[in-house]
N, CA, C, O and CB atoms as a CASP TS submission, in Angstrom:
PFRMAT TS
TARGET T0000
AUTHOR 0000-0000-0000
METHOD Language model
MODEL 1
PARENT N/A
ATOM      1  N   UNK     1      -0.653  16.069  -9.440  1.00  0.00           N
ATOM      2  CA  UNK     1      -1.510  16.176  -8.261  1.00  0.00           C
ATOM      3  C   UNK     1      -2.533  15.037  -8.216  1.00  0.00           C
ATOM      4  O   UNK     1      -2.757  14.329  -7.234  1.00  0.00           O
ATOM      5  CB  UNK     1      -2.229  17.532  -8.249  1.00  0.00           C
ATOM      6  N   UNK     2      -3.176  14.953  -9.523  1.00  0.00           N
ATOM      7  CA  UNK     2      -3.953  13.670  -9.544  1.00  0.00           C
ATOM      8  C   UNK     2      -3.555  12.338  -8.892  1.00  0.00           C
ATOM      9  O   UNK     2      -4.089  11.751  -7.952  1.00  0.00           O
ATOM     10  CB  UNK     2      -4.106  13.370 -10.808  1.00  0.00           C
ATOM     11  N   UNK     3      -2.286  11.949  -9.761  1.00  0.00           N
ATOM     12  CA  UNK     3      -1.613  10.470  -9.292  1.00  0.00           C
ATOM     13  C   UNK     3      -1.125  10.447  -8.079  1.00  0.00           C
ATOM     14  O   UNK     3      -0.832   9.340  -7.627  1.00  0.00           O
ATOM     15  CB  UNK     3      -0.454   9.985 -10.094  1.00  0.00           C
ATOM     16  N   UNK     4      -0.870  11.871  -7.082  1.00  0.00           N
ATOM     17  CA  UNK     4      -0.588  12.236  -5.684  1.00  0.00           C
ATOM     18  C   UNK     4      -1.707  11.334  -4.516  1.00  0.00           C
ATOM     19  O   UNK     4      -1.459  10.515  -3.631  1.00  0.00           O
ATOM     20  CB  UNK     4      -0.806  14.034  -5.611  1.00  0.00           C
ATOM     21  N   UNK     5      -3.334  12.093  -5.145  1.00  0.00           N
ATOM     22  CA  UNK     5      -3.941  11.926  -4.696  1.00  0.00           C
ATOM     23  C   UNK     5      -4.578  10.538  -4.874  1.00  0.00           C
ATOM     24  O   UNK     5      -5.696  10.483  -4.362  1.00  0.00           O
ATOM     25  CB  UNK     5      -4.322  12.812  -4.774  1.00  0.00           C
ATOM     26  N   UNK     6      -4.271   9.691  -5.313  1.00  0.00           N
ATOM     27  CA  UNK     6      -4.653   8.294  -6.535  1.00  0.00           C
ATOM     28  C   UNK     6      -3.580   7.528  -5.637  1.00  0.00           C
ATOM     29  O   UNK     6      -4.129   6.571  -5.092  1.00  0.00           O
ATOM     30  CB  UNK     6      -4.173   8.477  -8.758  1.00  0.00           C
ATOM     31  N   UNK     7      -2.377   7.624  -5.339  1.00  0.00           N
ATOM     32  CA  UNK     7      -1.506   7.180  -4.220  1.00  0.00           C
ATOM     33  C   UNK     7      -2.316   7.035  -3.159  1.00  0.00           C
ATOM     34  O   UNK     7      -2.715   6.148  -2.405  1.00  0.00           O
ATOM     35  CB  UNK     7      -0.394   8.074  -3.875  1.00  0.00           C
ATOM     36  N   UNK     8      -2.441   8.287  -3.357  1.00  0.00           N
ATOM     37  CA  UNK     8      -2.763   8.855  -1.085  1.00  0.00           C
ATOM     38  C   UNK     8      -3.660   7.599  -1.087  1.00  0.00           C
ATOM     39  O   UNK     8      -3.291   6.604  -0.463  1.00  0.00           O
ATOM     40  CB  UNK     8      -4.124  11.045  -0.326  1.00  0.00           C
ATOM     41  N   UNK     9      -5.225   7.615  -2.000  1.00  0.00           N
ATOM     42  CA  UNK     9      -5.794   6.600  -1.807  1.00  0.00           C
ATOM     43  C   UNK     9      -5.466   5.020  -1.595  1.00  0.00           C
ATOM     44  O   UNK     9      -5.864   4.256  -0.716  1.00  0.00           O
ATOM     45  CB  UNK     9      -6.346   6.771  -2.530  1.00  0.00           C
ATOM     46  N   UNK    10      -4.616   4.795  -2.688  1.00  0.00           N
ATOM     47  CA  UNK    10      -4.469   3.012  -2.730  1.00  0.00           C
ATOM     48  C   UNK    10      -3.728   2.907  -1.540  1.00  0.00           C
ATOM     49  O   UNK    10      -4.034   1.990  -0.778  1.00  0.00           O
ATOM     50  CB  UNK    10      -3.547   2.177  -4.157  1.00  0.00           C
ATOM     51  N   UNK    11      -2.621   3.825  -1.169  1.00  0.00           N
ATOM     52  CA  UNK    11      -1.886   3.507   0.205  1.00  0.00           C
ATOM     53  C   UNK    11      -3.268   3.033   1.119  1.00  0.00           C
ATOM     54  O   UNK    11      -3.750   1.910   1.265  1.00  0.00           O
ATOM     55  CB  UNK    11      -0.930   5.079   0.950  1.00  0.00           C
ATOM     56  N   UNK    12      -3.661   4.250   1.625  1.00  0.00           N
ATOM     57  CA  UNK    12      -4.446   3.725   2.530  1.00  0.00           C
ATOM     58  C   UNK    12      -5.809   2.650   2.925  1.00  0.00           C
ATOM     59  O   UNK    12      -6.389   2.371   3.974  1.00  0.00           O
ATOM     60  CB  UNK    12      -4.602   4.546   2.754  1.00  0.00           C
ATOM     61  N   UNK    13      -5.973   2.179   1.298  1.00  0.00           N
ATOM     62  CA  UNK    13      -6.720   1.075   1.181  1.00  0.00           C
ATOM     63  C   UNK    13      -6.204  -0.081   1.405  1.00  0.00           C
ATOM     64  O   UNK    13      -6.748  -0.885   2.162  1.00  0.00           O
ATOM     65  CB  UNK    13      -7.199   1.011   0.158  1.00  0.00           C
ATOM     66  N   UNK    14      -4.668  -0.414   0.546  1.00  0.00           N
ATOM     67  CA  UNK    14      -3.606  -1.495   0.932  1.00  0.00           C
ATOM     68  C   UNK    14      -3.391  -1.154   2.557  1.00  0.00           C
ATOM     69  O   UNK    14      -3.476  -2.229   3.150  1.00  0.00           O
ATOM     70  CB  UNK    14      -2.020  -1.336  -0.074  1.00  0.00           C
ATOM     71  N   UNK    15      -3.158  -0.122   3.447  1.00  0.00           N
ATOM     72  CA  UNK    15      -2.731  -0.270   4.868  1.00  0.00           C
ATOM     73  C   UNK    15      -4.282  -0.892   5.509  1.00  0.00           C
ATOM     74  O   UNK    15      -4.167  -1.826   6.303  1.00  0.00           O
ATOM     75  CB  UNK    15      -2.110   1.426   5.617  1.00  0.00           C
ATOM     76  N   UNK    16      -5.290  -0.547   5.283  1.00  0.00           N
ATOM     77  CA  UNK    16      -6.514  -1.437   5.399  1.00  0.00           C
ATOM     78  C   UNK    16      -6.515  -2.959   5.316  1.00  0.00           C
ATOM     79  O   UNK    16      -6.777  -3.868   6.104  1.00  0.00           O
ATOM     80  CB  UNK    16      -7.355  -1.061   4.425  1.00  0.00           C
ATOM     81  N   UNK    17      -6.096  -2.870   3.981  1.00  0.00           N
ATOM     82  CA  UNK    17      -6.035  -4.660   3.450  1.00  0.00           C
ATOM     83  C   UNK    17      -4.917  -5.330   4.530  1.00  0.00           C
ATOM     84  O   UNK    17      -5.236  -6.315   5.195  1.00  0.00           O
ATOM     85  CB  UNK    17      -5.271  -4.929   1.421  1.00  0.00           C
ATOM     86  N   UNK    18      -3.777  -4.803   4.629  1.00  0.00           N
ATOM     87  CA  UNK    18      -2.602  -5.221   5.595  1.00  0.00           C
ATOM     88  C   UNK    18      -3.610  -5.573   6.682  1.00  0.00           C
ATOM     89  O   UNK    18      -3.748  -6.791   6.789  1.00  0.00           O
ATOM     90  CB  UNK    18      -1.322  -3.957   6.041  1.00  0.00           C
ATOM     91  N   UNK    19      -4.314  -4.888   7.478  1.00  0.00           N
ATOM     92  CA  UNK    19      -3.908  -4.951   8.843  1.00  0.00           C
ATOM     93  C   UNK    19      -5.481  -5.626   9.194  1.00  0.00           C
ATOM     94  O   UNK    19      -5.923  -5.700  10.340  1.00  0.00           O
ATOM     95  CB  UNK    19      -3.351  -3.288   9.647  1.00  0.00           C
ATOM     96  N   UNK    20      -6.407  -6.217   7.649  1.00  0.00           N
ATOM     97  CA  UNK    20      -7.208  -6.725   8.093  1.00  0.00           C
ATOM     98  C   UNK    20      -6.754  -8.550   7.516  1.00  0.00           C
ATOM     99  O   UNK    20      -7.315  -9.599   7.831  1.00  0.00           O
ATOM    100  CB  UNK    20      -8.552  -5.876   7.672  1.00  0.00           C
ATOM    101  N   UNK    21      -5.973  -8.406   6.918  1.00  0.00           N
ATOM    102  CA  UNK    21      -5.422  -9.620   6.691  1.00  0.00           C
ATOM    103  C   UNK    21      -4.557 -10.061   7.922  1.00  0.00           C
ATOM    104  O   UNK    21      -4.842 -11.235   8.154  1.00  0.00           O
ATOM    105  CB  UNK    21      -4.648  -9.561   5.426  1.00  0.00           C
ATOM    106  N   UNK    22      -3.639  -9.610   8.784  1.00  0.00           N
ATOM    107  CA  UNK    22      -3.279  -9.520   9.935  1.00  0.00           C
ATOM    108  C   UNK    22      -3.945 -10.063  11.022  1.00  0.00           C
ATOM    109  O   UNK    22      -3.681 -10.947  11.836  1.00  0.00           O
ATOM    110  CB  UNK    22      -3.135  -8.499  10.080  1.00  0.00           C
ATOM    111  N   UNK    23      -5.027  -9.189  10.799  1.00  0.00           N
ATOM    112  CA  UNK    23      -6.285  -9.536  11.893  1.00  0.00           C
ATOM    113  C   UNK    23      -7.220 -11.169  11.741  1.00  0.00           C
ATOM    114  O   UNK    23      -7.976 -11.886  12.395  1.00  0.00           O
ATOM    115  CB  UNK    23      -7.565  -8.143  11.590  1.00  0.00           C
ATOM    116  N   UNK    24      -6.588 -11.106  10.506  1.00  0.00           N
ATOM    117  CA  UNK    24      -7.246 -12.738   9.961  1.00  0.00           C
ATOM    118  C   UNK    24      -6.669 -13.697  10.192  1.00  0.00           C
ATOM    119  O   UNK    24      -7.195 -14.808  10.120  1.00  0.00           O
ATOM    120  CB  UNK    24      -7.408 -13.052   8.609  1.00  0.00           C
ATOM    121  N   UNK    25      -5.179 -13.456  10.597  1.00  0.00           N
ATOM    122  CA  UNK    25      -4.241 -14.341  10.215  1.00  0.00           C
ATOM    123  C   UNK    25      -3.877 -15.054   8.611  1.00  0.00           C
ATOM    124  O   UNK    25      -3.425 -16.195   8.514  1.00  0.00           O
ATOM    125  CB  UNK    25      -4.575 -15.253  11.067  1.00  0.00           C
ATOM    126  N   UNK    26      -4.048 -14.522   7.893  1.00  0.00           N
ATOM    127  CA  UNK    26      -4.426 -15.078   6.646  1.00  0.00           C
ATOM    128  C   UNK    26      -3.002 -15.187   5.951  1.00  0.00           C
ATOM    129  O   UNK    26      -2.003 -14.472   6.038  1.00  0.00           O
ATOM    130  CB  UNK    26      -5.556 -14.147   5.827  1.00  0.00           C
ATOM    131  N   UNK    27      -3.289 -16.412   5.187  1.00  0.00           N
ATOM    132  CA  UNK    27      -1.609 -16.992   4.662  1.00  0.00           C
ATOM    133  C   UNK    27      -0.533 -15.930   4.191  1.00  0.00           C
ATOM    134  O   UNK    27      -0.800 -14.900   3.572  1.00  0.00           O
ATOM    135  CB  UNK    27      -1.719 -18.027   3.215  1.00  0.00           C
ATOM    136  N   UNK    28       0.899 -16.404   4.640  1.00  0.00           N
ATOM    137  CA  UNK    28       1.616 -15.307   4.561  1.00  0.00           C
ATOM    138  C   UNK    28       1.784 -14.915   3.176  1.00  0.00           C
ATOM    139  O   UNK    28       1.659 -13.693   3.098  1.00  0.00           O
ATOM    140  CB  UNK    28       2.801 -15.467   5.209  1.00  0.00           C
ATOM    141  N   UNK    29       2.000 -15.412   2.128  1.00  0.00           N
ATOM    142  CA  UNK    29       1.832 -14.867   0.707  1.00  0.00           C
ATOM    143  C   UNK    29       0.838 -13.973   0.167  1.00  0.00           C
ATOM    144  O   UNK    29       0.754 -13.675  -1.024  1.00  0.00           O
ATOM    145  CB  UNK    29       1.705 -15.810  -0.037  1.00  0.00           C
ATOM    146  N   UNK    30      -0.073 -13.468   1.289  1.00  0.00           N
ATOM    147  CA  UNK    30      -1.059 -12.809   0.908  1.00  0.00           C
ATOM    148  C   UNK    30      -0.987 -11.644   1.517  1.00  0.00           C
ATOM    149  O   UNK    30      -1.510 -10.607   1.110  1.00  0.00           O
ATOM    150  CB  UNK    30      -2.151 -13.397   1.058  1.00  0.00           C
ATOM    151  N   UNK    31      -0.128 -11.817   2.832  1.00  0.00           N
ATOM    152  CA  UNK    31       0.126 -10.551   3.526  1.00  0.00           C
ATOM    153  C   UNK    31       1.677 -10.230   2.636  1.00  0.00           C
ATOM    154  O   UNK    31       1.897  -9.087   2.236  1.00  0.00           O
ATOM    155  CB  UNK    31       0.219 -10.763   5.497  1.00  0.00           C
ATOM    156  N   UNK    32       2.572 -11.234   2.417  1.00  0.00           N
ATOM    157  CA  UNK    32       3.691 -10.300   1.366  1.00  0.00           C
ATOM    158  C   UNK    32       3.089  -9.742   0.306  1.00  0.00           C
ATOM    159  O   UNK    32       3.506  -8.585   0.264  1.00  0.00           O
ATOM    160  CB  UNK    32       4.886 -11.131   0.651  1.00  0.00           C
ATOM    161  N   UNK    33       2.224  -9.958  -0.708  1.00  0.00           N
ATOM    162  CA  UNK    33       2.112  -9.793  -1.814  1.00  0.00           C
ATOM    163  C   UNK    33       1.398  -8.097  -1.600  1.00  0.00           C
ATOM    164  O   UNK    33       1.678  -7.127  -2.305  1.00  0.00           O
ATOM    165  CB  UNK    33       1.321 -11.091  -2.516  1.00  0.00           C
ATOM    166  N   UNK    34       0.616  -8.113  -0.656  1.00  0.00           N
ATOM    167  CA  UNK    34      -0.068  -7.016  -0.012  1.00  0.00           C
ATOM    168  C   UNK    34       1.127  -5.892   0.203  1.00  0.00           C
ATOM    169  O   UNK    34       1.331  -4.898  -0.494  1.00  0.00           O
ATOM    170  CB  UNK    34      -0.819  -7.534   1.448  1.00  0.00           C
ATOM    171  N   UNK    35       1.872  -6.343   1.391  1.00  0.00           N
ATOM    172  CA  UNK    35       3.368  -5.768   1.928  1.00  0.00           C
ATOM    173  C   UNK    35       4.227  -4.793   0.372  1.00  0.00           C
ATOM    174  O   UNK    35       4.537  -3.606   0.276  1.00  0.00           O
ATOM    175  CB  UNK    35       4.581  -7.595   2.512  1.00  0.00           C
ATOM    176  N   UNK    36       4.366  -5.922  -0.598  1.00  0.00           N
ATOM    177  CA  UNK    36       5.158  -5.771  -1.632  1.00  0.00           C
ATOM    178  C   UNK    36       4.338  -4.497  -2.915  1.00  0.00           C
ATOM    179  O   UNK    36       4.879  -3.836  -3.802  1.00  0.00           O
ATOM    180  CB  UNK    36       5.397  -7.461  -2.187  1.00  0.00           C
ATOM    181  N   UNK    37       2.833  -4.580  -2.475  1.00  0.00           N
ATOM    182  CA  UNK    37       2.016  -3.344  -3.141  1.00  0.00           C
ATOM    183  C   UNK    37       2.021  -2.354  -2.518  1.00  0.00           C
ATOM    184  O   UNK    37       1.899  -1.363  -3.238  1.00  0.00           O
ATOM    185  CB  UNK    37       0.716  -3.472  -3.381  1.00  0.00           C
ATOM    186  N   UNK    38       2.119  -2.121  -1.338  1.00  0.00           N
ATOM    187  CA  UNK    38       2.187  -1.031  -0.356  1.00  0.00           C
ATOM    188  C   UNK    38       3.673  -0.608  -0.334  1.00  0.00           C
ATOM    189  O   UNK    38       3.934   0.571  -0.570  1.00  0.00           O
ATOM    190  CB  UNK    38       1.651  -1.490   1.116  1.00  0.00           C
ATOM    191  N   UNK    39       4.460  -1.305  -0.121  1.00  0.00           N
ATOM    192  CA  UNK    39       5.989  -0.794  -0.663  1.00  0.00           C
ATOM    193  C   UNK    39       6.011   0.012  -1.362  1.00  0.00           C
ATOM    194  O   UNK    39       6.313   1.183  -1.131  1.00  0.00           O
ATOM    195  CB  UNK    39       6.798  -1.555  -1.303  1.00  0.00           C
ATOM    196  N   UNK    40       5.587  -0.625  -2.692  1.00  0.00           N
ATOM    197  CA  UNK    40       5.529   0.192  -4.348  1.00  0.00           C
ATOM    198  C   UNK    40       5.155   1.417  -4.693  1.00  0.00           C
ATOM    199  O   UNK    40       5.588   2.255  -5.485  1.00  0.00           O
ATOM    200  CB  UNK    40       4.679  -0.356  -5.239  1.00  0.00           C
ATOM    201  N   UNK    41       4.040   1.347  -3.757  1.00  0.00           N
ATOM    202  CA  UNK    41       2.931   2.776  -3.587  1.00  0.00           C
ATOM    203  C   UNK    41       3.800   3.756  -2.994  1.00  0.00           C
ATOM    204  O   UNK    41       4.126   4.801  -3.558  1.00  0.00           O
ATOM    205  CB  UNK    41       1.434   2.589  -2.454  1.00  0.00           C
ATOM    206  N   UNK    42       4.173   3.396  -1.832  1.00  0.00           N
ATOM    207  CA  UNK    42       4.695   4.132  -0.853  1.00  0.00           C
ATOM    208  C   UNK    42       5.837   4.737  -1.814  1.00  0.00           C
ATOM    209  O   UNK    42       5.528   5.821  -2.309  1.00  0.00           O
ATOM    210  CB  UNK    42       5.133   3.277   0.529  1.00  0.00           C
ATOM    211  N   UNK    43       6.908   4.308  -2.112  1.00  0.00           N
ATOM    212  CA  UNK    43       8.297   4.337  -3.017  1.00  0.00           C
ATOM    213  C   UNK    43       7.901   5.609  -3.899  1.00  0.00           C
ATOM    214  O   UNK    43       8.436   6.709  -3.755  1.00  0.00           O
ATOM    215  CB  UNK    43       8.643   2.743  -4.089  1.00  0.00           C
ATOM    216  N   UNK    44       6.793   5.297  -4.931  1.00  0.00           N
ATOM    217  CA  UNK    44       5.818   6.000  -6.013  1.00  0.00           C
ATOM    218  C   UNK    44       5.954   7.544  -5.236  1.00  0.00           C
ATOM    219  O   UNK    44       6.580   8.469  -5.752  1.00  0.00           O
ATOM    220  CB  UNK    44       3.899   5.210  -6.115  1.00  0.00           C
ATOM    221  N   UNK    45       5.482   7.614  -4.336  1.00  0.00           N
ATOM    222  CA  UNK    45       4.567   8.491  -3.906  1.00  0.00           C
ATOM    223  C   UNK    45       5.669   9.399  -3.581  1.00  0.00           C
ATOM    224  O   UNK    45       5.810  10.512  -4.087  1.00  0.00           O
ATOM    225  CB  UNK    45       3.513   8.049  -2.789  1.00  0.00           C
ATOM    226  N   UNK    46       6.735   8.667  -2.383  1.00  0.00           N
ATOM    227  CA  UNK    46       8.089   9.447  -2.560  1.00  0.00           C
ATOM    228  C   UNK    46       8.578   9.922  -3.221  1.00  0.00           C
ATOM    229  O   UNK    46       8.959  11.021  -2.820  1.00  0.00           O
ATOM    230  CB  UNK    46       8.846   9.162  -2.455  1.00  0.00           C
ATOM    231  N   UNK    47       9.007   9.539  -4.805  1.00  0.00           N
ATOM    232  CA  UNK    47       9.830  10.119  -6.096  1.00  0.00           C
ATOM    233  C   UNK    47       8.553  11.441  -6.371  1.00  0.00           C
ATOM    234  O   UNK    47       8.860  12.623  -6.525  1.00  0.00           O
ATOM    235  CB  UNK    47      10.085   8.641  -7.746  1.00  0.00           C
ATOM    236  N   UNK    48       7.003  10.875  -6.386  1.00  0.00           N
ATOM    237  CA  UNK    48       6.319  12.234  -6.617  1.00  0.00           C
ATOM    238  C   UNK    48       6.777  13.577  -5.755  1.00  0.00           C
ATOM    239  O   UNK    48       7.216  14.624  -6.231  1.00  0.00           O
ATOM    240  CB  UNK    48       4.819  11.998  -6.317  1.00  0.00           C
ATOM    241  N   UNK    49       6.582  13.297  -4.526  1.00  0.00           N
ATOM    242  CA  UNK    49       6.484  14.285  -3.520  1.00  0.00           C
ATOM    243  C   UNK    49       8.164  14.910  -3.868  1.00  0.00           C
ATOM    244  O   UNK    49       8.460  16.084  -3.645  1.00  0.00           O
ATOM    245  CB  UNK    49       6.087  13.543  -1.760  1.00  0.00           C
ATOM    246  N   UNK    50       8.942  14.105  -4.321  1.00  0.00           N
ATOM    247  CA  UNK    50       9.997  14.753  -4.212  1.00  0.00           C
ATOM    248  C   UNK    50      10.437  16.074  -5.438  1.00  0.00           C
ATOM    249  O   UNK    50      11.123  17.092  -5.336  1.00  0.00           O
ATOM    250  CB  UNK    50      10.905  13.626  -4.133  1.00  0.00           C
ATOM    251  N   UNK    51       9.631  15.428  -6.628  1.00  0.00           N
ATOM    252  CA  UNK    51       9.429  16.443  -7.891  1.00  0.00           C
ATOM    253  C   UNK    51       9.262  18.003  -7.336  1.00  0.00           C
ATOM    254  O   UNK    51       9.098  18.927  -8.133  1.00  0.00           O
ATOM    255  CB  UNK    51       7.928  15.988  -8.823  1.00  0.00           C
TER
END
């Protein structure tokens, strides 16, 4: 439940970071690298929820 809720968070801090880097235009390696942590999270969070 902890690492559930430890997800829930970083997701929605990385969907923050996304869409203010977006808003910046800011170099694309910074929006993949972002993209590629939010993936991870997301993925994570799935195999939890699915337990």
């Amino acid at each position: 439940m902890i690492a559930e809720l430890r997800l829930e968070e970083e997701i929605e801090d990385l969907r923050s970071e996304m869409y203010h880097a977006l808003e910046q235009e800011d170099r694309y390696e910074k929006i993949l690298r972002i993209s590629q942590k939010l993936d991870r999270a997301l993925n994570e969070l799935e195999k939890i929820e699915k337990c």
